[in-house]
C-alpha positions in Angstrom: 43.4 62.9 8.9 39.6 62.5 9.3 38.0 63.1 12.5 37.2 59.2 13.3 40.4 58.5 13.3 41.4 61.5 15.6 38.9 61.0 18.4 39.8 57.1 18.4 42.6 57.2 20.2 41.0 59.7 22.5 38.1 58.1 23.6 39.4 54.8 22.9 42.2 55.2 25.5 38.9 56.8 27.7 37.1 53.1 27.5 40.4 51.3 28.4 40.6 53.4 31.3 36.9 52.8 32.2 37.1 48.7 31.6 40.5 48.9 33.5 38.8 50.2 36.4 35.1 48.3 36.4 36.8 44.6 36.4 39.4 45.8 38.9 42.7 46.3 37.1 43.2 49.6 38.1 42.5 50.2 41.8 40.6 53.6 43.0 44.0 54.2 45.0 46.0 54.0 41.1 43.0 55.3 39.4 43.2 58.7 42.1 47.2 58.8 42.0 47.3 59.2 38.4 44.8 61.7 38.6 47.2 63.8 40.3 50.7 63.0 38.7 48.9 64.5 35.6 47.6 67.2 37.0 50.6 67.9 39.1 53.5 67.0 37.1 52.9 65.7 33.6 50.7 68.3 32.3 52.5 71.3 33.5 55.5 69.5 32.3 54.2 69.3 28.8 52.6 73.3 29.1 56.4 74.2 29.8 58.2 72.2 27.0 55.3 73.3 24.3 55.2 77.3 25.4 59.3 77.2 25.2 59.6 75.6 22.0 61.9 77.4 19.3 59.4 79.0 16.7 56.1 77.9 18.5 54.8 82.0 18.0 51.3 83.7 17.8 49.0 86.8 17.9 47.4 87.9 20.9 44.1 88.6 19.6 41.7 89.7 22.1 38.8 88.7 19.5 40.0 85.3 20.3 38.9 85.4 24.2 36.2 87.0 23.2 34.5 84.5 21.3 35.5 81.7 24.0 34.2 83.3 26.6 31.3 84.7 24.5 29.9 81.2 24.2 30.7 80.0 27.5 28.8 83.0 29.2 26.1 82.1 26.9 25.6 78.8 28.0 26.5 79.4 31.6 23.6 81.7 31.6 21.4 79.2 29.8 22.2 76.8 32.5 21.8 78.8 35.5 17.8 80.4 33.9 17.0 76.3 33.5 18.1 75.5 36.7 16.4 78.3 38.6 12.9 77.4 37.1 13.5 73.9 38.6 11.5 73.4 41.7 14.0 72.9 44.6 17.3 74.4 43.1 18.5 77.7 45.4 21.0 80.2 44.1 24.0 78.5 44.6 22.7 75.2 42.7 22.1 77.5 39.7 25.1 79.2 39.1 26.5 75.0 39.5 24.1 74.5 36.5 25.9 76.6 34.4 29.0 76.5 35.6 28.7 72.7 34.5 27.5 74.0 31.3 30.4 76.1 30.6 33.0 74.4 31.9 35.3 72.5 29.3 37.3 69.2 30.3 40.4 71.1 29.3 43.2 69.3 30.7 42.0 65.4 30.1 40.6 65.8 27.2 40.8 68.6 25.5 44.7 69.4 25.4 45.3 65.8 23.8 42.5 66.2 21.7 43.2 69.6 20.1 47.0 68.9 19.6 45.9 65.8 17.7 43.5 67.8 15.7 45.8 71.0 14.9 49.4 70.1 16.0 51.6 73.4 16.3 49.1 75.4 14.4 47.1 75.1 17.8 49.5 74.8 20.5 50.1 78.5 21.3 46.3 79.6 21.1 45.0 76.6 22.9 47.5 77.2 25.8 47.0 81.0 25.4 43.5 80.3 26.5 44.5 77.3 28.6 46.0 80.6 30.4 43.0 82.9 31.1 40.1 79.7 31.2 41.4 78.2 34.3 41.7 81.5 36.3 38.8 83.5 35.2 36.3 80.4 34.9 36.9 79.4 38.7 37.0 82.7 39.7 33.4 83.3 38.9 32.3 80.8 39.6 33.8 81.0 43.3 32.8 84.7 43.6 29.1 84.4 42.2 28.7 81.4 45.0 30.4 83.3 48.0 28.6 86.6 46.8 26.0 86.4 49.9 28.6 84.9 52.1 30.5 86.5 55.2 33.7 87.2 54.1 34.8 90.4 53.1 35.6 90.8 49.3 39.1 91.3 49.9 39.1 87.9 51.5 37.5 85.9 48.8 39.7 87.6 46.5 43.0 86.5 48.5 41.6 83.0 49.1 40.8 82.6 45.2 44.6 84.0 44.4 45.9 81.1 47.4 44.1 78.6 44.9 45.7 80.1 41.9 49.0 80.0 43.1 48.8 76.8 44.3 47.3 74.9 41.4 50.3 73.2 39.1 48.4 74.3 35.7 48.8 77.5 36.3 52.2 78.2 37.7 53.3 76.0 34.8 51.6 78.2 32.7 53.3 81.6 34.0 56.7 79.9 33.8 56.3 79.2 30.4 55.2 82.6 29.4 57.8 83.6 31.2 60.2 81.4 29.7 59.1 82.0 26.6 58.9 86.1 26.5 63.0 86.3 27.8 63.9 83.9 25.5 65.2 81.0 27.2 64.8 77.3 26.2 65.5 74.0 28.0 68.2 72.2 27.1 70.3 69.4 28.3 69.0 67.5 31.1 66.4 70.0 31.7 64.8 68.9 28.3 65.3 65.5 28.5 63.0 65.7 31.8 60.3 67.8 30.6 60.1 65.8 27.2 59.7 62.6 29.0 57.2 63.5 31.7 55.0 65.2 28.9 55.5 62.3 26.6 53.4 60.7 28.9 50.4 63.2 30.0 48.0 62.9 27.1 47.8 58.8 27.3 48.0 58.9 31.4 45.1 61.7 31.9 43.0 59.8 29.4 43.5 56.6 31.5 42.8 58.4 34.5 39.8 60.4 33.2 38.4 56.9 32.0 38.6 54.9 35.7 37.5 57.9 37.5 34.5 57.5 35.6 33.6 54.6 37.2 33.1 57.1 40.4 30.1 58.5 38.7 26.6 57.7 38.4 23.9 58.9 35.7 20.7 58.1 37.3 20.5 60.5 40.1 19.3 63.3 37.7 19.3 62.5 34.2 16.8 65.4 32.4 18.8 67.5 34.3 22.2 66.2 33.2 20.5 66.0 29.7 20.1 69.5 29.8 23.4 70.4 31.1 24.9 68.2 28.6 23.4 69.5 25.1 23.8 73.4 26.7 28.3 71.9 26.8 28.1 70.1 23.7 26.0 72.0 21.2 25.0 75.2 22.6 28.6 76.4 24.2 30.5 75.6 20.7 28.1 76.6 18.1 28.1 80.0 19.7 31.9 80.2 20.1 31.9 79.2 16.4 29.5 82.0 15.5 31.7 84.2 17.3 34.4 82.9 16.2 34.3 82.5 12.4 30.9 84.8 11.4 31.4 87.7 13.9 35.0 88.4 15.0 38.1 88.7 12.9 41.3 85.7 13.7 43.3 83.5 12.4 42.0 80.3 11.4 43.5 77.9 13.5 42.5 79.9 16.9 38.7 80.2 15.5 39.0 76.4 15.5 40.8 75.9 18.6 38.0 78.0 20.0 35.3 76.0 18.5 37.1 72.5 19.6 37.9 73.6 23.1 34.0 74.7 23.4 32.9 71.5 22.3 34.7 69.2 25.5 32.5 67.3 27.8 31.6 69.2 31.6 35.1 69.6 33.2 36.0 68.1 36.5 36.6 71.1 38.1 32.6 71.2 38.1 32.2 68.3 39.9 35.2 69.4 42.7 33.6 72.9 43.1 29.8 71.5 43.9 31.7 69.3 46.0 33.4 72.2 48.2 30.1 73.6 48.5 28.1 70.6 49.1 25.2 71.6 46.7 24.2 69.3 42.9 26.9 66.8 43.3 24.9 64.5 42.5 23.6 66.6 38.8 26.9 67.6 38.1 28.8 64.0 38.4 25.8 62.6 36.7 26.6 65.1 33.8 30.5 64.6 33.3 29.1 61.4 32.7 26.8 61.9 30.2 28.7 64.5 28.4 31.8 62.2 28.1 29.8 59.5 26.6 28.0 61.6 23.8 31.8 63.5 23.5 32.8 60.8 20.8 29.3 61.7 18.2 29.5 65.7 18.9 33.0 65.9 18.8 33.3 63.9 15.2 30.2 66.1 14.2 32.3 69.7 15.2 35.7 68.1 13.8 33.9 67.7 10.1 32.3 71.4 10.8 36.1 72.5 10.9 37.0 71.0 8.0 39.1 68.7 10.2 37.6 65.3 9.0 
């Protein structure tokens, strides 16, 4: 399997989505519902079936996180320093900067793309991290913004574990560890559910990913979303990768899964939090953009690096 032929089907399904939704085939009202039936039901549905899988096991290796989140507070300091020398840009806008910067399209793209690059091999690390990302990436990113704010700590802290508990990716996640660690596996009709609504997340939250595109525009800042873009798609991964392969000490297949999950375009959870707080929509939009367009060349660049081409 070379790495063209992996990220086809990836970004391929992307443009269909896209061209689906610029000549009008797929409405913003479809293009928005699927949005959510992946993120509410078919992707948790496919977290449970993979994490409760007979034989799907792995280490916990603690080197592993490290070398993630290694590079991704690399480049989310990176972004923040850039964005604070730019004229206009207060605190808030530059901790958006490199939140953008660090923030890896994880659901959309980068669960299909690293089960089509590593199969079973990389199902337990990528959703072991799949685990802690979500959680601990918002979570700064929501504390550092509402540091100067009004609220009490304790508040902000309850508020951010309301968010938690109410976000589908992460209770599925918890019930499949859960699941998993007391040993029980759906069968039956349970199964048969759960197989068929995560037979169909990867292809629907590529669709969706591609017509929400559509939604964002480029031109509003494009040095900036330059910047943002190389600091996601170079800078966050080739660290991880140092990390990762040159530094600490794991199995192959979660250096890689590491590496691959660094290298995904800005995540949309970038372009919902600037939007919560009113502050470089326009920047961070412009850069989900740009990063999902230049995804295809970095990603079949990183996949050769891997020895996945």
């Amino acid at each position: 399997m070379n790495a063209v032929t992996i990220i086809i089907p990836i970004f391929g399904i992307i443009l269909i989505g896209w061209a689906a939704a610029v000549t009008g085939l797929l409405s913003d009202k479809v293009s928005e519902g699927l949005s959510e039936y992946v993120f509410a039901i078919a992707v948790p549905a496919l977290i449970i079936g993979t994490l409760t899988r007979p034989g799907l096991t792995g280490d916990l290796a603690w080197s592993y996180w490290l070398a993630y989140f290694g590079g991704a507070g690399f480049a989310w300091l990176c972004g923040s320093l850039v964005a604070w020398r730019r004229h206009g840009i207060g605190r808030q806008g530059a901790i958006l900067h490199g939140f953008a910067a660090s923030q890896s399209n994880t659901i959309f793209v980068g669960v299909p793309m690293i089960l089509q690059a590593y199969g079973d091999a990389g199902a337990y690390p990528l959703f072991l991290l799949l685990a802690v990302h979500l959680p601990l990436m918002m979570g700064c990113a929501t504390f550092l913004i509402e540091a100067e704010g009004d609220r009490p700590l304790l508040h902000r802290l309850r508020g951010l574990a309301l968010v938690l508990l109410k976000n589908p990716i992460f209770v599925a996640l918890v019930i499949g560890l859960i699941l998993k660690s007391i040993g029980i596996v759906p069968a039956g009709p349970a199964k048969a559910l759960i197989d068929a609504f995560s037979a169909t997340a990867s292809t629907c939250a590529l669709i969706a990913l591609g017509a929400g595109l559509k939604r964002y525009r480029v031109l509003f800042d494009l040095p900036g979303a330059v910047v943002v873009t190389l600091l996601k798609l170079v800078v966050h991964p080739l660290v991880v990768w140092l990390l990762a392969f040159h530094v600490f000490s794991m199995p192959t297949a979660y250096a890689g899964v590491a590496t691959l999950f660094a290298a995904m375009p800005v995540g949309i959870n970038a372009y919902l939090l600037a939007m919560r707080y009113r502050t470089e929509t326009g920047l961070v939009a412009a850069s989900v953009l740009t990063s999902t367009l230049l995804a295809p060349v970095t990603t079949i660049a990183w996949l050769m690096i891997l020895g996945r081409a």
